[in-house]
Backbone as a printed PyTorch tensor [residue, N CA C, xyz], in Angstrom:
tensor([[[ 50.7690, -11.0930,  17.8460],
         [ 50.4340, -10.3210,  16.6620],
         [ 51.5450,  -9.2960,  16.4010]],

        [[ 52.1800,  -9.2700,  15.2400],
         [ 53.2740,  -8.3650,  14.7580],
         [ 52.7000,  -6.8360,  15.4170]],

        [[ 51.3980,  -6.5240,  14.9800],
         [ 51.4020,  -5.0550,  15.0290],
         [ 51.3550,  -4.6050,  16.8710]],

        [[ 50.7570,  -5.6910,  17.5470],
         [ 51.5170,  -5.3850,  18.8680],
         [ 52.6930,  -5.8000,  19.4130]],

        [[ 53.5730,  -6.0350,  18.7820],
         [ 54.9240,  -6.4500,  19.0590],
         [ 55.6270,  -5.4110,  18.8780]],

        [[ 55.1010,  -4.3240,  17.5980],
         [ 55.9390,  -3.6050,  17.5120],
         [ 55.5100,  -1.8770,  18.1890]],

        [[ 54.6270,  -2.6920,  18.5980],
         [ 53.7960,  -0.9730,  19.7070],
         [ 54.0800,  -1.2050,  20.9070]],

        [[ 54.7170,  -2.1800,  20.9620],
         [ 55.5230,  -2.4850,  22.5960],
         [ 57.1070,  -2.0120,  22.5230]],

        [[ 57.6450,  -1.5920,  21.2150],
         [ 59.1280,  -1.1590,  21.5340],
         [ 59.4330,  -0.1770,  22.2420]],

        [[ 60.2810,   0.0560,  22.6710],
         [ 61.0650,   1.5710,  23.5300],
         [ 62.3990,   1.0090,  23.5020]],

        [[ 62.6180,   2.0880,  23.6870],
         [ 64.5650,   2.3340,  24.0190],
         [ 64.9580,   1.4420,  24.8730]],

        [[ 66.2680,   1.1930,  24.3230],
         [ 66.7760,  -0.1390,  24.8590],
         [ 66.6750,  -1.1340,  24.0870]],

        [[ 65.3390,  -1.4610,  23.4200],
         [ 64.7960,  -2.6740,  22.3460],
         [ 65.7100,  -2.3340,  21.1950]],

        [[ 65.7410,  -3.3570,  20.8340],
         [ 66.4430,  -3.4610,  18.8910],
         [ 67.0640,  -1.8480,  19.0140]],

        [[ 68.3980,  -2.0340,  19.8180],
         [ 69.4530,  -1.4530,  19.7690],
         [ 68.9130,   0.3040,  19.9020]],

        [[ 67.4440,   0.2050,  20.1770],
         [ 67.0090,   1.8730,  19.8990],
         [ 67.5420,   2.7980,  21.7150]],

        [[ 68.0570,   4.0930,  21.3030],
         [ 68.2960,   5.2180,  22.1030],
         [ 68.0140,   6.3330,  22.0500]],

        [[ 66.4620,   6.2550,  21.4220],
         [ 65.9090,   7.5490,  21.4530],
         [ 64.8170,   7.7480,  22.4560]],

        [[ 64.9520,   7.0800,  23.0970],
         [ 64.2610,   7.5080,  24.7400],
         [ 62.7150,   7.0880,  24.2220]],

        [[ 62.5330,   6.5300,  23.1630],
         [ 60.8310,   5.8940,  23.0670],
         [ 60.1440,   4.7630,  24.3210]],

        [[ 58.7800,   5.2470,  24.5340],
         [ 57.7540,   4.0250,  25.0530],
         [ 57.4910,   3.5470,  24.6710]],

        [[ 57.2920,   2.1050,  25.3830],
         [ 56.0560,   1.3440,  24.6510],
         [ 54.8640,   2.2860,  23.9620]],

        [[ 54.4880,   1.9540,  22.8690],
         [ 53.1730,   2.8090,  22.2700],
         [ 53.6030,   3.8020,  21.2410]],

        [[ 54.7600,   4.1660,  21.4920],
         [ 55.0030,   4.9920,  20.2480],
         [ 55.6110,   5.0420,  18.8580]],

        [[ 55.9570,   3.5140,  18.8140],
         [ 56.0420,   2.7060,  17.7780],
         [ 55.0280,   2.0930,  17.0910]],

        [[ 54.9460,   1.7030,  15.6810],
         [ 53.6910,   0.7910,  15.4090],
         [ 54.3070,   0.5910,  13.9160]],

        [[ 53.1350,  -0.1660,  13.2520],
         [ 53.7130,  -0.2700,  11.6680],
         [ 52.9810,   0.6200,  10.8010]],

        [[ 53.4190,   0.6180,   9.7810],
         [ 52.8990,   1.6170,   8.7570],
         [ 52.2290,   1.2230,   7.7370]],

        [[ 51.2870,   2.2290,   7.7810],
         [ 49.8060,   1.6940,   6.8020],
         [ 50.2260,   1.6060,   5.0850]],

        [[ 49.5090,   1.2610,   4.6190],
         [ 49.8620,   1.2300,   3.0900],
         [ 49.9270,   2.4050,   2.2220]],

        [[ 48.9700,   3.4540,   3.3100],
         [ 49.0590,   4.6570,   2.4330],
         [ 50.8100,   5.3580,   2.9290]],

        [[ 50.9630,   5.1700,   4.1650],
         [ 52.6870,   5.6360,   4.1850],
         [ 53.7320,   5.0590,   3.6900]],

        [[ 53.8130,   3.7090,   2.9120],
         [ 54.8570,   2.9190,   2.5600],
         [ 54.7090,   3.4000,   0.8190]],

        [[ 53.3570,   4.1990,   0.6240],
         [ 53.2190,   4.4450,  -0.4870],
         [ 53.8830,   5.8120,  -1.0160]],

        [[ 54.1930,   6.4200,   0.1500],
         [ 54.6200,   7.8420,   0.6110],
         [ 56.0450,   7.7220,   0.2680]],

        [[ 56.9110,   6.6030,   0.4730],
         [ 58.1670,   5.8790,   0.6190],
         [ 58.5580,   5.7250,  -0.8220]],

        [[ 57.7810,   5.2730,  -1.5780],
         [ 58.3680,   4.8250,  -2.6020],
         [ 58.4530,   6.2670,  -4.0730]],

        [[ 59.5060,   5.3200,  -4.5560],
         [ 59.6260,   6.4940,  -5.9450],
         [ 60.5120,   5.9340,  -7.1680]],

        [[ 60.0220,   6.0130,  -8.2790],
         [ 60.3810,   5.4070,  -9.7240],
         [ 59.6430,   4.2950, -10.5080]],

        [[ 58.6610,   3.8480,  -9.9660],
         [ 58.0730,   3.3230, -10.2880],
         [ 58.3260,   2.1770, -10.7990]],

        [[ 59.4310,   1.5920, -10.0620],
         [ 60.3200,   0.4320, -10.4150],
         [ 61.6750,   0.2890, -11.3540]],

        [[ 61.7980,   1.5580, -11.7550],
         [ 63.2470,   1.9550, -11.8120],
         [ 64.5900,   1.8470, -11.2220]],

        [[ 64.0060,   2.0220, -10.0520],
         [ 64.9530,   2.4820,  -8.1670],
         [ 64.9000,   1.0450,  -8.2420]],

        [[ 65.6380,   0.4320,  -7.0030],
         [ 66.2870,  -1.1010,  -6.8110],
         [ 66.5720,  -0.3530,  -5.4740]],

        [[ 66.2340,  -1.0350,  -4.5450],
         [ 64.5600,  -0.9460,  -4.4190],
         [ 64.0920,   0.4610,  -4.6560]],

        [[ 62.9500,   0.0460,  -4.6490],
         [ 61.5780,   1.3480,  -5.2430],
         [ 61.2960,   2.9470,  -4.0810]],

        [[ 62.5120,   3.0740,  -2.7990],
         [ 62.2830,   4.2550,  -2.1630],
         [ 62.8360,   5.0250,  -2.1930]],

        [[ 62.6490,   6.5650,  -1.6830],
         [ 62.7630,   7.7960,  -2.3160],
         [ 63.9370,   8.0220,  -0.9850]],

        [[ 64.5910,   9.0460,  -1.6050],
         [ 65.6000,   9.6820,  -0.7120],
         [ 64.9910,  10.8330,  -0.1200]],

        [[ 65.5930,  11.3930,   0.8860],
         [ 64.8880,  11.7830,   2.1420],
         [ 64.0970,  12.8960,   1.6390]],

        [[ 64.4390,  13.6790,   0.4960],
         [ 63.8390,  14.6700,  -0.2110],
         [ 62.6510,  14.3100,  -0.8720]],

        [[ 62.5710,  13.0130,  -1.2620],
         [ 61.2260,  12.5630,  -1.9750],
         [ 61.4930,  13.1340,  -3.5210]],

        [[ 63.0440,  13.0130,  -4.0980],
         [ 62.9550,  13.9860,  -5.5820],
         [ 63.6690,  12.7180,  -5.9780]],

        [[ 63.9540,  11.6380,  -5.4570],
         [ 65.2750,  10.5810,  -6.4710],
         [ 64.8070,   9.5900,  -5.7400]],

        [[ 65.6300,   8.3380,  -6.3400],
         [ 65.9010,   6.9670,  -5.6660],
         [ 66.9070,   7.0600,  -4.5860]],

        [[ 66.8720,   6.1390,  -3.4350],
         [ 67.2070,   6.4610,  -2.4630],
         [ 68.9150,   6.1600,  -2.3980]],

        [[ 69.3020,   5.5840,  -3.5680],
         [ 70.8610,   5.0100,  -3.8960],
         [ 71.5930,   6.3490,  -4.4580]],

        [[ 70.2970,   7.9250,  -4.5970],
         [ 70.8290,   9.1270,  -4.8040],
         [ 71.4900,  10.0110,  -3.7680]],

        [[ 70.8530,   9.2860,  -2.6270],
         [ 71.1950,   9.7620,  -1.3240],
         [ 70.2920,  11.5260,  -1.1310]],

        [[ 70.6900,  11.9240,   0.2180],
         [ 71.0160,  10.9640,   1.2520],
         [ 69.4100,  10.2850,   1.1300]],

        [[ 69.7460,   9.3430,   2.0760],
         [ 68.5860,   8.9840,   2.6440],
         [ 68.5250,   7.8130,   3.6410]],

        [[ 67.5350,   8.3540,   4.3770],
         [ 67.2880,   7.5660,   5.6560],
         [ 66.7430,   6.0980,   6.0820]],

        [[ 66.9640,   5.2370,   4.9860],
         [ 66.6210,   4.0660,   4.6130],
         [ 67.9010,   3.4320,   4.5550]],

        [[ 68.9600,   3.1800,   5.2950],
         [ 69.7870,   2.6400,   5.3330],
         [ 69.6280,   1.3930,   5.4740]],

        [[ 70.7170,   0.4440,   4.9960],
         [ 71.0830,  -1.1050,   5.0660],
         [ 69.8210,  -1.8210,   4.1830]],

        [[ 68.8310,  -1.0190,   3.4310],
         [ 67.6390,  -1.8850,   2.9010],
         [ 68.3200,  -2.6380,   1.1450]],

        [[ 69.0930,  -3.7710,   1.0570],
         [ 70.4200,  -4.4640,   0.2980],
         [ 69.4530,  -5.0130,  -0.7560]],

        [[ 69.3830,  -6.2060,  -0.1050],
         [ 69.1290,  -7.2690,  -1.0940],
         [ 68.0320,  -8.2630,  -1.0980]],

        [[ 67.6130,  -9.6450,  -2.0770],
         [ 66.8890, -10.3250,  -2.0800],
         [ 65.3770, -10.4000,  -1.4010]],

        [[ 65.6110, -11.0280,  -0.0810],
         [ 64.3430, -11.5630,   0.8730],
         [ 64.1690, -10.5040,   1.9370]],

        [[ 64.9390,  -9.1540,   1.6330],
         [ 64.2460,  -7.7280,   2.2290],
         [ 63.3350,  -6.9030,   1.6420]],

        [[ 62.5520,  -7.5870,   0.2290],
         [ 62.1000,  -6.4910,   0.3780],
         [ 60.3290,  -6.6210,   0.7340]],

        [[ 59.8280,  -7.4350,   1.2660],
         [ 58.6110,  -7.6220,   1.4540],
         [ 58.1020,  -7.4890,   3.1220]],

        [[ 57.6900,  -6.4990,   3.1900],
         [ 57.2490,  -5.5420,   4.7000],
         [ 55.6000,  -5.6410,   4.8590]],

        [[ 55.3980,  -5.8710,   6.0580],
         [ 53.8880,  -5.9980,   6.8800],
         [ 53.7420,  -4.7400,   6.8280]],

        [[ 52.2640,  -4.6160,   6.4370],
         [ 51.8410,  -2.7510,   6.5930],
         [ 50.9510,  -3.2830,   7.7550]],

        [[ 50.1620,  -2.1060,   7.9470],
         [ 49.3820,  -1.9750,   9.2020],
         [ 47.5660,  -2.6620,   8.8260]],

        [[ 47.8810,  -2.5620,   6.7790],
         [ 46.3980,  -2.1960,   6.7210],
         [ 46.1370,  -3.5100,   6.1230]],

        [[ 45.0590,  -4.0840,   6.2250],
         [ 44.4620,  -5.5960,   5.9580],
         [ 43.7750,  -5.3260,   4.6850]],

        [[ 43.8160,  -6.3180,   3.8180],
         [ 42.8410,  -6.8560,   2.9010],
         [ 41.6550,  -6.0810,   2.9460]],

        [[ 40.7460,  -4.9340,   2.3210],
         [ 39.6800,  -4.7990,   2.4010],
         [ 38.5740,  -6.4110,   1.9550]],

        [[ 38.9490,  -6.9620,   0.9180],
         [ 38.0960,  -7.9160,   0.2730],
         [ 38.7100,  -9.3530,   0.3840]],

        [[ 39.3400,  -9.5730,   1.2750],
         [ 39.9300, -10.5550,   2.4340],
         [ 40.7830, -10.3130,   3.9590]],

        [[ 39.8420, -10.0820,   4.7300],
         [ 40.2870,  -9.8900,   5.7570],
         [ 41.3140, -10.3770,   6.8080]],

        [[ 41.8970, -12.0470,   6.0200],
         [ 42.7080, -13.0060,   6.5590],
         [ 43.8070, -12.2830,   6.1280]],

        [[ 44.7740, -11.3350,   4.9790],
         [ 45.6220, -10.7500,   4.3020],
         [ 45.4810,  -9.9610,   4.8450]],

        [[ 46.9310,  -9.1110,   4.3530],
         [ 47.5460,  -8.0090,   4.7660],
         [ 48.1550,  -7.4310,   3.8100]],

        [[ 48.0380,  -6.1160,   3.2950],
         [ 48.9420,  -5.1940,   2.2420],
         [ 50.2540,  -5.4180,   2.6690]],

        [[ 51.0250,  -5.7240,   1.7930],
         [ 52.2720,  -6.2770,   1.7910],
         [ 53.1970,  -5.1860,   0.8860]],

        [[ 54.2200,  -4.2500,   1.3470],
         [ 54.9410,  -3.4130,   0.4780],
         [ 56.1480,  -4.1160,   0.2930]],

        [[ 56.0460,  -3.8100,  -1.4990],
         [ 57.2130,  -4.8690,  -2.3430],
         [ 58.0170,  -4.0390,  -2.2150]],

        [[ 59.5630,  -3.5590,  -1.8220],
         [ 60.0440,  -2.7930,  -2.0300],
         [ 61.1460,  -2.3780,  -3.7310]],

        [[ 60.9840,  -3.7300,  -3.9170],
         [ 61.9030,  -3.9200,  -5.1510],
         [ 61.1420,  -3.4810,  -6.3480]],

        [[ 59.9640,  -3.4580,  -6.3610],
         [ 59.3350,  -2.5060,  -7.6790],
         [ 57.8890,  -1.2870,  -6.9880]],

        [[ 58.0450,  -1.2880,  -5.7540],
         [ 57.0140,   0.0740,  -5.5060],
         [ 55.9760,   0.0450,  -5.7390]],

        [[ 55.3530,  -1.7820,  -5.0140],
         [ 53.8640,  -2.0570,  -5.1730],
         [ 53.3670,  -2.9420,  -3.6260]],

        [[ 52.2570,  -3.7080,  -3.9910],
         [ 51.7510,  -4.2690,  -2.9980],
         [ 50.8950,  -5.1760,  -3.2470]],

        [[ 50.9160,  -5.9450,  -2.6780],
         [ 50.0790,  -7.6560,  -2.6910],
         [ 49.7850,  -7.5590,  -1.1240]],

        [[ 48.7210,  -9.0120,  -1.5080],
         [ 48.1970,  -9.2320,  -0.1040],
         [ 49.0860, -11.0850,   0.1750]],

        [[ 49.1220, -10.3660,   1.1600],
         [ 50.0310, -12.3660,   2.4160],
         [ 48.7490, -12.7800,   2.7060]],

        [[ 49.2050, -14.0660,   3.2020],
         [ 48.1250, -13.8700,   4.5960],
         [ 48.4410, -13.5610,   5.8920]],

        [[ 47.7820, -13.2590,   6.5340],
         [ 48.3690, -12.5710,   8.2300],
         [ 49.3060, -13.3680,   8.6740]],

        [[ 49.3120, -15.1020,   8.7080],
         [ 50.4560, -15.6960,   9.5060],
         [ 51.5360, -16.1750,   8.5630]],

        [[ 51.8970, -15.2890,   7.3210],
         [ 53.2580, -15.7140,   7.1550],
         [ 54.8950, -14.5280,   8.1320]],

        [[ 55.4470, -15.4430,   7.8220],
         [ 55.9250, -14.1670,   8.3160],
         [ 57.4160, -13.6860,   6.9610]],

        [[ 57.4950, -12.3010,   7.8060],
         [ 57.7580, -10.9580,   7.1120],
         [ 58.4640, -10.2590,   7.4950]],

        [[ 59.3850,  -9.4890,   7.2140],
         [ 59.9220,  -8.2550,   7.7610],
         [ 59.0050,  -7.1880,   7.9840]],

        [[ 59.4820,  -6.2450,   8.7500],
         [ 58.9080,  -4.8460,   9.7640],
         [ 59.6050,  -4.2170,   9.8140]],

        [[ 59.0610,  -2.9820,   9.3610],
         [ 59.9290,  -2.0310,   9.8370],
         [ 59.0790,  -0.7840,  10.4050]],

        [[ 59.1230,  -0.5440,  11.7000],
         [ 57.7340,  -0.0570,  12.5720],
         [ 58.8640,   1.5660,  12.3380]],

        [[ 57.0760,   2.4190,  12.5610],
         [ 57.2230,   3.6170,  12.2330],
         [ 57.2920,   4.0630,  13.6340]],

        [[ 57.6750,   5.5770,  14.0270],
         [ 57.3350,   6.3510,  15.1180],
         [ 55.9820,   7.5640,  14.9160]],

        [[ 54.8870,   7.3840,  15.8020],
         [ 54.2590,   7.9390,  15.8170],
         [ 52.6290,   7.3770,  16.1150]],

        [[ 51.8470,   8.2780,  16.2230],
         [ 50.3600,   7.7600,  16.5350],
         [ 49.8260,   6.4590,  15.6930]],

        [[ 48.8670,   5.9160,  16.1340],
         [ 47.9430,   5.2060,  15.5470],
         [ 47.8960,   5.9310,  14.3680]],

        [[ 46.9760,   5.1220,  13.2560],
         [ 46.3160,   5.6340,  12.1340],
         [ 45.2450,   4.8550,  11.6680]]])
């Protein structure tokens, strides 16, 4: 399952050196990817620079290398209320969300910090 794959990272994993455990990674719910975005499909892709006042191509911002095409569709944490087989899916290229179903697969990009 993606979302324990990515609550198993620590330092050392996918090039990381910030001294993380297992557990203190995970993915991010739909309400934080919602937190992420800004322009309402203006932005290419749709996230905010680290200030949360521009598109993130305004800089700075901490979303580096996020380019082109078949990047922009990310696993959130939070499932389908009214299909439970799906998963909120953040579009990054216009600053929305659809549901997958759980076994396609997807890019991740796991957050630091507690459960939610």
């Amino acid at each position: 399952m993606i979302g324990v794959a990515a609550a198993g990272l620590k330092a050392g994993d996918c090039s990381l050196t910030d001294g993380s455990s297992p557990g203190d990674w995970r993915l991010p719910t739909r309400a934080e990817w919602g937190a992420t975005f800004f322009g309402g499909g203006h932005c290419f892709p749709s996230l905010a620079n680290d200030a949360g006042t521009a598109c993130l191509s305004d800089g700075p911002s901490s979303f580096a290398g996020v380019a082109s095409g078949d990047e922009y569709f990310f696993w959130s944490l939070t499932t389908d209320e009214d299909a439970p087989l799906f998963v909120r899916t953040a579009v990054l290229y216009n600053g929305s969300f659809i549901s997958q179903p759980k076994h396609l697969t997807m890019r991740v990009w796991p957050v630091r910090g507690g459960p939610r």
